[in-house]
C-alpha positions as CSV (number, residue, x, y, z in Angstrom):
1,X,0.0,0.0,0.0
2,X,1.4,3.6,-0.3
3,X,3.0,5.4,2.2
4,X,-0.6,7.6,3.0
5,X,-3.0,4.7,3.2
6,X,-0.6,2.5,5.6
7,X,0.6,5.9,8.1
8,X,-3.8,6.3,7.8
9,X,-4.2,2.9,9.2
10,X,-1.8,2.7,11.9
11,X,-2.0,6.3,13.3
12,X,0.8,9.2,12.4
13,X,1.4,8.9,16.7
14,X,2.2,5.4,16.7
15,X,4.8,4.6,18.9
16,X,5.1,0.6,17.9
17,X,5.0,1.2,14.2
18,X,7.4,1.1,11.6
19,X,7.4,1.8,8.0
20,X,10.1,0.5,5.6
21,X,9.6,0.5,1.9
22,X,8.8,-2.3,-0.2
23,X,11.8,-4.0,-2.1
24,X,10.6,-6.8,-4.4
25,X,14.1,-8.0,-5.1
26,X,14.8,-8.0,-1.2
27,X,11.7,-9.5,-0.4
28,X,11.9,-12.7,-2.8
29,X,15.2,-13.3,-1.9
30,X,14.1,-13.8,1.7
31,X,11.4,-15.9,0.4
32,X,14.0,-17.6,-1.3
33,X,16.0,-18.7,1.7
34,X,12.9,-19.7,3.8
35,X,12.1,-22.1,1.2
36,X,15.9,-23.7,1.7
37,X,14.8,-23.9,5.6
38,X,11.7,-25.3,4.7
39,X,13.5,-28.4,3.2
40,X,13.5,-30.2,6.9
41,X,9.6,-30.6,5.9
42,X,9.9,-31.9,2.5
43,X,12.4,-32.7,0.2
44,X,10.7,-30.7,-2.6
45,X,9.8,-26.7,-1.7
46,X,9.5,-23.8,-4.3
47,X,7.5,-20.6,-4.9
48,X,4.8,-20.3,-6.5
49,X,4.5,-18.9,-10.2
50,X,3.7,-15.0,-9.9
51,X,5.7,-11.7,-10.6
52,X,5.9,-11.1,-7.1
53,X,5.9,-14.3,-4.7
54,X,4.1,-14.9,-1.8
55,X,3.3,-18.6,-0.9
56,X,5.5,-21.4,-0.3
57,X,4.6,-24.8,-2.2
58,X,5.9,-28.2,-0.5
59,X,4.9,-31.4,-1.9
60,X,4.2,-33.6,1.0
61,X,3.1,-36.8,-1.1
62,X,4.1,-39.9,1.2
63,X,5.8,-37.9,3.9
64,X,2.2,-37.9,6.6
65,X,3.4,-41.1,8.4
66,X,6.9,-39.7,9.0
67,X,5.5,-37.1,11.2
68,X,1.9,-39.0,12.2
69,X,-0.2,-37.4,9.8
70,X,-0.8,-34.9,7.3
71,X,-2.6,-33.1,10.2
72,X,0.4,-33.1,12.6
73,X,2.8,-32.5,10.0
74,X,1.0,-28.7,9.0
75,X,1.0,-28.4,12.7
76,X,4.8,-28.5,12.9
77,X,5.2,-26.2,10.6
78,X,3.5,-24.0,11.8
79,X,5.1,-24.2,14.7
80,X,7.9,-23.9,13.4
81,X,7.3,-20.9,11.6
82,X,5.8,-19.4,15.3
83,X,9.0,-19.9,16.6
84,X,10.5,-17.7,13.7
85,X,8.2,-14.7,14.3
86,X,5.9,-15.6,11.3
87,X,2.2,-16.0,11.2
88,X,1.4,-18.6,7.9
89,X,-2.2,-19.7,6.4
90,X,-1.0,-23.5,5.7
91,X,-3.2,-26.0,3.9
92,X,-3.0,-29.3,3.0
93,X,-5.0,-30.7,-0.3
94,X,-4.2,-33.2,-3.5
95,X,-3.7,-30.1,-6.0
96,X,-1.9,-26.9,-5.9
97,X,-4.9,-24.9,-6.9
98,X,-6.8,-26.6,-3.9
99,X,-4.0,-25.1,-1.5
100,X,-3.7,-22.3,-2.4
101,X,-6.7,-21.4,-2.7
102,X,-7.7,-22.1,0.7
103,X,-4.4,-20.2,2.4
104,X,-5.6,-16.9,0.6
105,X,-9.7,-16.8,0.7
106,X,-10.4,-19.5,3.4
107,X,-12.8,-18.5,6.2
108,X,-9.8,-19.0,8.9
109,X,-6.2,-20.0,8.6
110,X,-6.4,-23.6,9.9
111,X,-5.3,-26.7,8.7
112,X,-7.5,-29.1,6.4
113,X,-7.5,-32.1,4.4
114,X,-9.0,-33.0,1.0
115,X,-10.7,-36.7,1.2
116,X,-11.1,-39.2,-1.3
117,X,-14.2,-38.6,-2.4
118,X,-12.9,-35.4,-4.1
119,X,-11.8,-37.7,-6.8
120,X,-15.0,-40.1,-7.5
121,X,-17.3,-37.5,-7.8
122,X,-14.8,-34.8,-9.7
123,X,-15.1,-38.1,-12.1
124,X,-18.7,-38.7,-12.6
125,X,-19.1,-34.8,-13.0
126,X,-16.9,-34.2,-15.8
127,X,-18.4,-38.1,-17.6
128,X,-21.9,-35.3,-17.5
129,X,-20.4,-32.3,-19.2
130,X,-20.7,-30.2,-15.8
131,X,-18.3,-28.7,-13.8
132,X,-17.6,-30.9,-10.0
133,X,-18.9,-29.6,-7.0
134,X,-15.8,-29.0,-4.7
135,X,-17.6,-28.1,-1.5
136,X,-18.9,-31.9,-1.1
137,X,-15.3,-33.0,-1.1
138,X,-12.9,-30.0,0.5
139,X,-13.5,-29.7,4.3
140,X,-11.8,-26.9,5.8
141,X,-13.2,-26.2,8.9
142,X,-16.4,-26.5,7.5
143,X,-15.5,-23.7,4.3
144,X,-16.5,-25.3,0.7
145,X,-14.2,-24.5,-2.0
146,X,-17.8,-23.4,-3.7
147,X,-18.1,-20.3,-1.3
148,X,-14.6,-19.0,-2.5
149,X,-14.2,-15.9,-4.5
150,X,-13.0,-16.4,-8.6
151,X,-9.9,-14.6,-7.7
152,X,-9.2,-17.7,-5.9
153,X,-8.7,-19.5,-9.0
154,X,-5.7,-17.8,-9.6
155,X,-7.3,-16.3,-12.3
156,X,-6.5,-12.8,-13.8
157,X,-7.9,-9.6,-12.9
158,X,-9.2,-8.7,-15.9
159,X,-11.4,-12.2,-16.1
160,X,-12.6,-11.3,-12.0
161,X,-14.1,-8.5,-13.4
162,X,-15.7,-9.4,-16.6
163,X,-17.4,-13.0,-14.5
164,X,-18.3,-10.2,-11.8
165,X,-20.1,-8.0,-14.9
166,X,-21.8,-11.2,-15.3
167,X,-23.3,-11.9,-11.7
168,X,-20.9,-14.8,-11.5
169,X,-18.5,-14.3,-7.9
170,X,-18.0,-17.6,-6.1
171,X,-16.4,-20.7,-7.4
172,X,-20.1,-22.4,-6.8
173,X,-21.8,-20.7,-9.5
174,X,-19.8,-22.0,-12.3
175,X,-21.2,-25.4,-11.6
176,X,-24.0,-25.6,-13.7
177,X,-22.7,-24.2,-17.1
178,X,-20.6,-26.9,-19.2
179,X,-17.0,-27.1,-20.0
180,X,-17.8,-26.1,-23.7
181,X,-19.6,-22.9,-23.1
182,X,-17.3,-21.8,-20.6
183,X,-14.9,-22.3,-22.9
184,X,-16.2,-20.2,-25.2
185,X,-17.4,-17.7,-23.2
186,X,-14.0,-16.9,-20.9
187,X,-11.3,-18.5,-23.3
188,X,-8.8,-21.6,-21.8
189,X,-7.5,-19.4,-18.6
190,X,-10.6,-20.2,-16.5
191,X,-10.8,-23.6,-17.7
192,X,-6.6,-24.4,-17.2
193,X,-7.2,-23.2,-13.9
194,X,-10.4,-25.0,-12.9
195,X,-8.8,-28.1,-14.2
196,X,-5.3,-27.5,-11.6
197,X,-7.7,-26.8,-8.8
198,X,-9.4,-30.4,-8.9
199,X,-6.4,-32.0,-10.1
200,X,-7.5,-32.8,-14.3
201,X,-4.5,-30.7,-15.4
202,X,-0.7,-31.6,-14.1
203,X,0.9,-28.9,-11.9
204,X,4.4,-29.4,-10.6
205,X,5.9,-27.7,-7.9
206,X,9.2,-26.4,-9.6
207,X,12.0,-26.4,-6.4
208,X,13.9,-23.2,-5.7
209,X,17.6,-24.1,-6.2
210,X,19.7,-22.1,-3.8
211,X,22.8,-21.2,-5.8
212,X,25.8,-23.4,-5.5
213,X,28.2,-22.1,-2.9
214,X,31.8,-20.8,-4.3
215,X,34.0,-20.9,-1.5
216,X,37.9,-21.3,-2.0
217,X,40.7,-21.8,1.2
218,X,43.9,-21.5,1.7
219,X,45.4,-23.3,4.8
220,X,49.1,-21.8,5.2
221,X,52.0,-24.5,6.6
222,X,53.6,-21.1,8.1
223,X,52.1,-18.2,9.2
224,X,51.9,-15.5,6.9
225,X,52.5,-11.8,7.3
226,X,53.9,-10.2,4.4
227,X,51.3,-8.5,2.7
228,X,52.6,-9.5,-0.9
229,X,52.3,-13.3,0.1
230,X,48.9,-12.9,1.1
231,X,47.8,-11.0,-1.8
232,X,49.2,-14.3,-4.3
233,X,47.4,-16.5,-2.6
234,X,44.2,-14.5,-2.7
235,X,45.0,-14.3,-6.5
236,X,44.9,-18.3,-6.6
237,X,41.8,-18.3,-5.1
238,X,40.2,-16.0,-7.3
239,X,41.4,-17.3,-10.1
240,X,39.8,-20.8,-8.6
241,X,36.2,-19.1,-7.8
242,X,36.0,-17.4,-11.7
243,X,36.4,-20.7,-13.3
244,X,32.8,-21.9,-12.6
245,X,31.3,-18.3,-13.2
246,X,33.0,-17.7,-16.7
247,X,31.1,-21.2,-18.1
248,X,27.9,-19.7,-17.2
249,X,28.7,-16.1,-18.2
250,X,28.2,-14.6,-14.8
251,X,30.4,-12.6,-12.9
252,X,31.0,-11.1,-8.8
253,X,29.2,-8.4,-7.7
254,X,30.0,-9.3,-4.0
255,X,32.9,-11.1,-2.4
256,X,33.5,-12.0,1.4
257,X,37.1,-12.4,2.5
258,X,38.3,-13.9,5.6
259,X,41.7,-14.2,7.0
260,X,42.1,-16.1,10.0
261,X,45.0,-15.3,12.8
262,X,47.5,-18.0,14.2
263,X,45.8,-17.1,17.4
264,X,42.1,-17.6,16.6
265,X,41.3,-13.9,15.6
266,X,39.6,-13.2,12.3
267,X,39.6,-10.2,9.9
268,X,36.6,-10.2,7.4
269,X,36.2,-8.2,4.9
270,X,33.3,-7.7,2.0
271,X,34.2,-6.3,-1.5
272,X,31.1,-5.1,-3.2
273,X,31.0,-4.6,-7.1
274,X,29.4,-1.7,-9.0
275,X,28.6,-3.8,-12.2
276,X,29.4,-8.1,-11.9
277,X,33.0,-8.7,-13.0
278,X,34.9,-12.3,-13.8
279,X,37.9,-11.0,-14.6
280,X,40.2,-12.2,-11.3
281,X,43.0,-9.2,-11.5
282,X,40.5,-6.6,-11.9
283,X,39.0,-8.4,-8.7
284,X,42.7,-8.8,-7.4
285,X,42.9,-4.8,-7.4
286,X,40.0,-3.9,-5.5
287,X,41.4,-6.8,-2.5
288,X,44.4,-5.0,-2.7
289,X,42.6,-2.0,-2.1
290,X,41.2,-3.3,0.9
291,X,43.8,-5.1,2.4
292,X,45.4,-1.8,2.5
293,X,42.8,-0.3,4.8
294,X,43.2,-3.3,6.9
295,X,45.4,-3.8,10.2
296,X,46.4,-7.5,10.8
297,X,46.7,-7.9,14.4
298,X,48.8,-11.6,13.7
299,X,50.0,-13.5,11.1
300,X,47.3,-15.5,8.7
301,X,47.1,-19.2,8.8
302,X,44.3,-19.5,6.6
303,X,42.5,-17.6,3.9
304,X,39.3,-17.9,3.0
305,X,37.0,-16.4,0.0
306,X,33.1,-16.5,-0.8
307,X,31.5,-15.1,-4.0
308,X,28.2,-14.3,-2.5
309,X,26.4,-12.3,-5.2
310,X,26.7,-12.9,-8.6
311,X,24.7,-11.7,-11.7
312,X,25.4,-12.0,-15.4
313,X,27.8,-10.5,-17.1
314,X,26.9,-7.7,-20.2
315,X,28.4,-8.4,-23.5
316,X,28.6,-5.8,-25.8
317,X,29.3,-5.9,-29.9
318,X,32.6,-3.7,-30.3
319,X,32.5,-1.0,-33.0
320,X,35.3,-0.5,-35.4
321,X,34.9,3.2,-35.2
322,X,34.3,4.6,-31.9
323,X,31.5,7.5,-32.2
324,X,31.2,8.0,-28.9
325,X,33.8,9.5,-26.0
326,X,36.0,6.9,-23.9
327,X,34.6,8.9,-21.2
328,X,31.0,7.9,-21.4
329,X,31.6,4.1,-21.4
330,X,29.7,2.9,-18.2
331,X,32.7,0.8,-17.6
332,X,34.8,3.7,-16.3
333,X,32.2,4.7,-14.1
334,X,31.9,1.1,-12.5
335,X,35.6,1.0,-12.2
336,X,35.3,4.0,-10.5
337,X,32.9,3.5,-7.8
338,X,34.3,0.0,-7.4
339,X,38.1,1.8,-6.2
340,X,36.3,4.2,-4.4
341,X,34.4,2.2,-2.5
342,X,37.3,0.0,-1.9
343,X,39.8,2.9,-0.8
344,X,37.0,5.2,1.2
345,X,34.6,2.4,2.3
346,X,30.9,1.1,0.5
347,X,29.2,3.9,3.3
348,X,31.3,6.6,2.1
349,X,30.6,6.7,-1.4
350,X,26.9,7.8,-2.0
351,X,24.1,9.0,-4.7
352,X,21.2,10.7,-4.0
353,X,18.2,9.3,-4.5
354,X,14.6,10.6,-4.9
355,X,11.7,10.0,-2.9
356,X,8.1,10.8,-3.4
357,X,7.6,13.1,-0.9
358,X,6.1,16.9,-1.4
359,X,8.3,18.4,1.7
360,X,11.4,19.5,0.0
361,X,14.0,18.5,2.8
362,X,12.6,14.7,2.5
363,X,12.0,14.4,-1.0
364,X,15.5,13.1,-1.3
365,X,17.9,10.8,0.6
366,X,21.7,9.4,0.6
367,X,22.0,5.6,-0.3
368,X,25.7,3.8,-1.0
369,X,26.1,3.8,-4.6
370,X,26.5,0.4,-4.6
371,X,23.3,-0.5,-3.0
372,X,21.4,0.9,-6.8
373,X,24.2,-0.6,-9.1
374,X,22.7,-2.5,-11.9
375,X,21.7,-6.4,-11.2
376,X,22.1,-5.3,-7.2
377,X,18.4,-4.3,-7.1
378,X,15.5,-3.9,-9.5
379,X,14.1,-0.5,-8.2
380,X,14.0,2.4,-10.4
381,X,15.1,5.6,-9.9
382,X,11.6,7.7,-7.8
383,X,9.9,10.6,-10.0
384,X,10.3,14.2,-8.6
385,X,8.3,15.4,-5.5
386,X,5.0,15.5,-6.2
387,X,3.5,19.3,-5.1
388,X,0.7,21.6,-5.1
389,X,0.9,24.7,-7.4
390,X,-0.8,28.4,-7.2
391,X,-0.8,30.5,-10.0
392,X,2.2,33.3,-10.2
393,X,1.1,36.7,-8.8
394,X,2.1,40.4,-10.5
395,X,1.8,40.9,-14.2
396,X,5.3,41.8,-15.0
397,X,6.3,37.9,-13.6
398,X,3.6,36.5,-15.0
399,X,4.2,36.9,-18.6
400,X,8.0,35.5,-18.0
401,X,8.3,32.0,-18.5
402,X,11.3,30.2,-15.4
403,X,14.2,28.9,-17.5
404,X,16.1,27.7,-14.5
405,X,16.1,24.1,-12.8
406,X,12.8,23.7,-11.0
407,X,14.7,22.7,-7.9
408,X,17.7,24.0,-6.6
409,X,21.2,21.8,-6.7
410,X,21.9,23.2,-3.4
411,X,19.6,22.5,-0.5
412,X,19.8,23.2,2.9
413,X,19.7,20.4,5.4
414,X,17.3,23.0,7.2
415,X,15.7,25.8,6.3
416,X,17.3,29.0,7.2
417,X,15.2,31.7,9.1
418,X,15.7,35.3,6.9
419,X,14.5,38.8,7.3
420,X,12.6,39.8,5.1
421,X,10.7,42.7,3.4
422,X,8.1,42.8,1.3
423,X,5.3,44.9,-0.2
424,X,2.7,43.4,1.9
425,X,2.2,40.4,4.2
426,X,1.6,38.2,1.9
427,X,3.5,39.6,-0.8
428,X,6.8,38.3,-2.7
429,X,9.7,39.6,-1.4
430,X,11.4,42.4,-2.1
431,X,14.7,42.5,-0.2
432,X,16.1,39.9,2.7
433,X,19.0,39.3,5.2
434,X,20.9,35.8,5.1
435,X,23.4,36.0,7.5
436,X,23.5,39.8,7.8
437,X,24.2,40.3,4.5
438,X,21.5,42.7,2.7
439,X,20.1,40.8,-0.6
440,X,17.6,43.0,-3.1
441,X,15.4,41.3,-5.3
442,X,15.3,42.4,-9.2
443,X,13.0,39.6,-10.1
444,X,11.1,36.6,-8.8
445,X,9.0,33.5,-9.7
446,X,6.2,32.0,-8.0
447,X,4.7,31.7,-5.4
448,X,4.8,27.7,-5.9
449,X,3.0,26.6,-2.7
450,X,3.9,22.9,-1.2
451,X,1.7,21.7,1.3
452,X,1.6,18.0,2.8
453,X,-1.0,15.4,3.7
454,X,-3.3,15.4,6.8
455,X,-1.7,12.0,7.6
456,X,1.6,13.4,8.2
457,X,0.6,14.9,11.4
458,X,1.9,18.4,12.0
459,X,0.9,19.9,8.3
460,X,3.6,21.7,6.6
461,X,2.1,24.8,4.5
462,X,4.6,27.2,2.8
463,X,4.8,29.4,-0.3
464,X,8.2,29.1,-2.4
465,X,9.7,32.1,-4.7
466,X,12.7,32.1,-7.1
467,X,14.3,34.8,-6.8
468,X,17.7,36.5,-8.4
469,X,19.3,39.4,-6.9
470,X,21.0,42.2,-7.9
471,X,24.4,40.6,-7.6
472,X,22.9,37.9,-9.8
473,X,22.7,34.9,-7.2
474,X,19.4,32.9,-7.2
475,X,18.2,31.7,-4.4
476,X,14.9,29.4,-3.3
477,X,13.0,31.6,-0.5
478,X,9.7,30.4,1.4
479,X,6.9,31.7,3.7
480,X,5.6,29.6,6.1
481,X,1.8,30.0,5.8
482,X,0.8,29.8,9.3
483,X,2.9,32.7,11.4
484,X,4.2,34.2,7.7
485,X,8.1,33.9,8.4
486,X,10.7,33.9,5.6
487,X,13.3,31.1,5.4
488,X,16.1,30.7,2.7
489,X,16.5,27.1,1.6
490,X,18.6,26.8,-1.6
491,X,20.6,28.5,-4.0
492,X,20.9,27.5,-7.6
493,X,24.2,26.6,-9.3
């Protein structure tokens, strides 16, 4: 949900909440590894088939009397999954469709079974031309697959709507038409899916793969604690980890080093990547980089190296006549931000980022670069703040038309309080103080007035000029609506 309807729900004054925004590429990743934990349940775990992931598929054929029952078995894991600090809707029937559709619309978020008559009389309807009644088969709790919603059918939005046109909502009422004229009607989607829900059409669970671990180690006969020694051997291993990665056309985007003392101690370190790279000296560079940052309190007796992100690597058709400048190949950027980040530290080297906020001094925020490089994350870059506009006041203003940047490069953590003076009140300004130095106004633009939602608590209502003085500086000048002070906030470049 957006920011507005979720701070609406809990209360702006809620002490126990706390808002983080959505990552999708974050988010199935985590999904990702609790499917790997999930494989103490069942051999064969996976997610289910949707742009964005939200259920957890295990195929539990034969695997009841190893934990006393289907029953006891979706108790455990549910249990188990209390015991993590997650609440899960679990279900337990012969078809995916069945599942699934019961963890998302079911009355309550116990378990159930699907019996055996399911399949006799899913049978003898179909031998009729008719669609089989679910509800006589499916107990949950005493919920019949027949009471569902549509959208339980894993169906698309577009098809909810246009059955809901109809009159046709539940699952129920597609009992008495025929295959045929549903079929003609709706097109295959409704019937593909009616057939996976009571088990007609095959529908495997496809098992998330965790990616193969890449780990290479070093165990020293002496201690080591020349740097130049140490930096060989890390070349070896590199050159050991890349192998694998070139065959499949991927490359490092994150590698974790750690170097273990001949007294116990251990020094990690993590080298993060700008864009994926399987070239091992370019890697052997940005180590080096690091290892000079790096005190070793003792000598190494073992090395150790992890590739922990990878992604694949971009391959790009070279031109026999270059058009464009060395400078703008993306490569030297990467490079860049890669030695950077190696030399300063990943938190030292940051971007600013946009956010979709109307209040000038949060409508932006500072993010390590390397947390946006490409094939890190899937998020694109946030559209400017979204505001609320008056009309521009005076004639002589009003006719001129702003050429400058709409927003100011320079911004002020926090607005500045000014004096000002100005024809009236609530007129623009004329001439203002910053920092005891007099400023006079030869022209100005606006007022632009920003104002934020009810839901933010404590409103924020102010009315923004551009103006240029006579020096020729231009500066971004507000009046707060509600006591009509002046503050300077930003001056453009």
């Amino acid at each position: 949900m957006s920011l507005a309807e979720a701070t609406a729900v809990i209360g702006p004054a809620s002490k126990h909440s706390h808002l983080e925004r959505y990552d999708p590429v974050a988010a199935r990743g985590a999904l990702v590894a609790l499917a790997e934990w999930c494989r103490q349940f069942s051999p064969t775990v996976g997610l289910e088939e949707a742009e964005r992931p939200e259920s957890l598929l295990l195929d539990v054929t034969g695997l009841g009397p190893l934990f006393g029952g289907e029953a006891a078995l979706a108790q455990r894991v549910r249990q188990a999954f209390c015991r993590r600090g997650l609440a899960a809707r679990l279900a337990v029937a012969d078809t995916i469709g069945a599942a699934w559709a019961v963890t998302h619309y079911g009355a309550n978020d116990e378990c159930g079974t699907m019996n055996d008559e399911w399949g006799e009389k899913k049978n003898a309807a179909q031998k009729a031309g008719r669609m089989p009644a679910p509800h006589s088969s499916f107990i949950i709790h005493h919920s019949s697959l027949s009471s569902l919603p549509l959208a339980a059918l894993r169906l698309s939005d577009e098809h909810v709507q246009l059955l809901a046109e109809l009159g046709l909502k539940r699952i129920g009422q597609l009992e008495p038409f025929s295959r045929a004229a549903l079929a003609t009607r709706f097109g295959p989607e409704l019937l593909r899916r009616w057939d996976q829900l009571t088990g007609t059409a095959e529908e495997v669970i496809a098992a998330a793969q965790p990616p193969p671990t890449l780990v290479a180690a070093w165990s020293c006969e002496q201690p080591i604690a020349h740097a130049e020694v140490i930096e060989a051997i890390l070349g070896q291993l590199l050159d050991q980890l890349i192998r694998p990665l070139v065959a499949e056309r991927r490359g490092v985007l994150q590698l974790a080093c750690r170097l273990h003392g001949a007294g116990g101690a251990i020094a990690p370190f993590t080298l993060g990547l700008f864009r994926p790279s399987a070239a091992p000296r370019y890697l052997l560079d940005l180590v080096r980089l690091k290892l000079q940052r790096l005190s070793l309190a003792e000598p190494v007796t073992e090395i150790e190296v992890e590739v922990t992100a990878t992604a694949l690597v971009e391959f790009r058709q070279q031109e026999l006549f270059e058009a464009r400048s060395p400078r703008d190949d993306p490569r030297h950027l990467a490079a860049l931000v890669d030695r950077l980040s190696s030399r300063l530290g990943r938190e030292q080297v940051l971007r600013a980022r946009l956010s979709d906020d109307a209040q000038p001094e949060r409508a932006w925020r500072y993010e390590p670069v390397l947390d946006a490089a490409p094939g890190r994350r899937g998020t694109a870059a946030q559209g400017p703040p979204r505001t609320k506009r008056a009309p521009a006041r005076g004639q002589a203003t009003a006719r001129r038309r702003f050429k400058w940047a709409q927003r100011p490069l320079r911004l002020a953590a926090r607005p500045v309080p000014v004096v000002m003076t100005a024809v009236m009140p609530d007129g623009p300004p004329l001439q203002f103080a910053l920092a005891g130095r007099p400023h006079r106004v030869t022209r100005y633009w606006g007022p632009e007035r920003i104002e934020t939602g009810w839901w933010r608590g404590r409103p924020i209502h102010r009315d923004y000029y551009r103006v240029e003085t006579s020096e020729g500086a231009r500066h971004w000048l507000f009046r707060r609506l509600t006591d009509g002070a002046w503050f300077w906030h930003g001056e453009f470049d």
